[in-house]
C-alpha positions in Angstrom: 80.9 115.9 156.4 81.2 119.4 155.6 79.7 120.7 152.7 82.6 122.0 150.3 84.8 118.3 150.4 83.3 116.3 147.4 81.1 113.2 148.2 82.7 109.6 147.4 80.7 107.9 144.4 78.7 104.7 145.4 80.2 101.5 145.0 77.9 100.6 142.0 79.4 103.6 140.4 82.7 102.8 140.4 82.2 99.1 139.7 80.1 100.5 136.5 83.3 102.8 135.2 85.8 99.8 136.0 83.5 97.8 134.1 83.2 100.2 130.9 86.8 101.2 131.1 87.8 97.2 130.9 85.3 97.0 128.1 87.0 100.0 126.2 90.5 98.4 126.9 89.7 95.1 125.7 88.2 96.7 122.3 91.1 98.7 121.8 93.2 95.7 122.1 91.2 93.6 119.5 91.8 96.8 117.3 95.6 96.8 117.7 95.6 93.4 117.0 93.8 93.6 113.8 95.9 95.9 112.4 98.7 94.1 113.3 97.6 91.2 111.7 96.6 93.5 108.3 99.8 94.8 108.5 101.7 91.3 108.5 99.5 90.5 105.5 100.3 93.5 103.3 103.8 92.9 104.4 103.6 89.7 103.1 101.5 90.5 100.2 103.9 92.9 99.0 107.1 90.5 99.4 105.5 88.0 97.3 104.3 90.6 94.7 108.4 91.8 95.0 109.7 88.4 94.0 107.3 87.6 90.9 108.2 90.9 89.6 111.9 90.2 90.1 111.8 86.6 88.4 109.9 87.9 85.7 112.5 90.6 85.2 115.6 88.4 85.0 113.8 85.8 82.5 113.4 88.8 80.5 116.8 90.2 80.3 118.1 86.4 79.9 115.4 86.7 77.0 116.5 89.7 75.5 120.5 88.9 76.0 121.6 88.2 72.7 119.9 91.5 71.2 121.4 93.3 73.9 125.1 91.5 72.8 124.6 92.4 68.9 123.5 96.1 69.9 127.0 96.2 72.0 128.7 95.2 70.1 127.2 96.6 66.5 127.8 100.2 68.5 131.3 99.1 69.3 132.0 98.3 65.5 130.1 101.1 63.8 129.5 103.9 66.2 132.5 104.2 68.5 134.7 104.7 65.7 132.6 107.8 64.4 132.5 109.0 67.6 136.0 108.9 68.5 136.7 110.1 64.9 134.6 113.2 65.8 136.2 113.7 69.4 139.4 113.7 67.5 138.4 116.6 65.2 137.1 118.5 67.8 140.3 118.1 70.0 142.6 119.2 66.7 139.8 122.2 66.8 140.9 123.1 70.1 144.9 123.1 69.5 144.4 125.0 66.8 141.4 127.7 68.5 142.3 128.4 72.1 139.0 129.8 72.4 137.1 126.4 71.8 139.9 124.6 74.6 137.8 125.9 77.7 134.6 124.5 76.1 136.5 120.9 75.6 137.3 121.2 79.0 134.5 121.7 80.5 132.8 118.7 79.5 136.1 116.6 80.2 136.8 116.1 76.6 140.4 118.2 76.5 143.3 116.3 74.8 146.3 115.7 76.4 148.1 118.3 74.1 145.6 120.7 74.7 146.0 122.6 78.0 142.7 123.4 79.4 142.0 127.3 79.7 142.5 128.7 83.8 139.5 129.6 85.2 138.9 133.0 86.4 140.1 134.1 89.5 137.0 134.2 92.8 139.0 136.9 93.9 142.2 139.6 93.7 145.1 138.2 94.5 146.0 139.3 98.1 149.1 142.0 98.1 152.3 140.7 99.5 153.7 142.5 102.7 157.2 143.4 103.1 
């Protein structure tokens, strides 16, 4: 042998890192399995947390469904009216204030009488060529 190529470990060398490296891969195994199996369980966990939170949910809107009906329909009888009373003003406003008419626009609230103000122009009108 010369003296620059590298010497071949012993057997017993080898046999010892095949050994340790089996050891290591085994381990590592175990742990992928564990978490695996944690992860199944929080999965799990979690679905079954998802479902009592769900039931408990609808008993408590079918619970609460009757107050929810009055409130409906005590803003339907007493509110709305106001509201659309209001809307109304503010759209007889605007036919008579054509500065208020963009602001009812705006907010989707124009009438149909009322024509909505045209926005600004983004940019000058381009000149036509002859």
């Amino acid at each position: 042998m010369s003296e620059g190529a590298p010497e071949n470990p012993p057997l017993d060398e080898l046999e010892r890192r095949h050994a340790q490296l089996q050891r290591s891969f085994r381990a590592l195994q175990r742990l992928i399995q564990a978490v695996l199996v944690a992860l199944i369980l929080m999965c799990g966990s979690l679905s079954v947390y998802l479902f009592r939170q769900v039931s408990t949910m609808r008993k408590q809107v079918e619970a609460n469904r009757p107050l929810i009906n009055q409130t409906v329909a005590d803003y339907n009888s007493n509110y709305l009216p106001q509201v659309q009373q209001f809307l109304g003003r503010l759209q007889a406003f605007a036919r008579t204030n054509a500065d208020f008419a963009p602001i009812l626009s705006r907010y989707s609230l124009a009438a149909d009488g009322v024509a909505p103000a045209a926005p600004p122009p983004s940019a000058p009108p381009a000149p036509t060529q002859k």
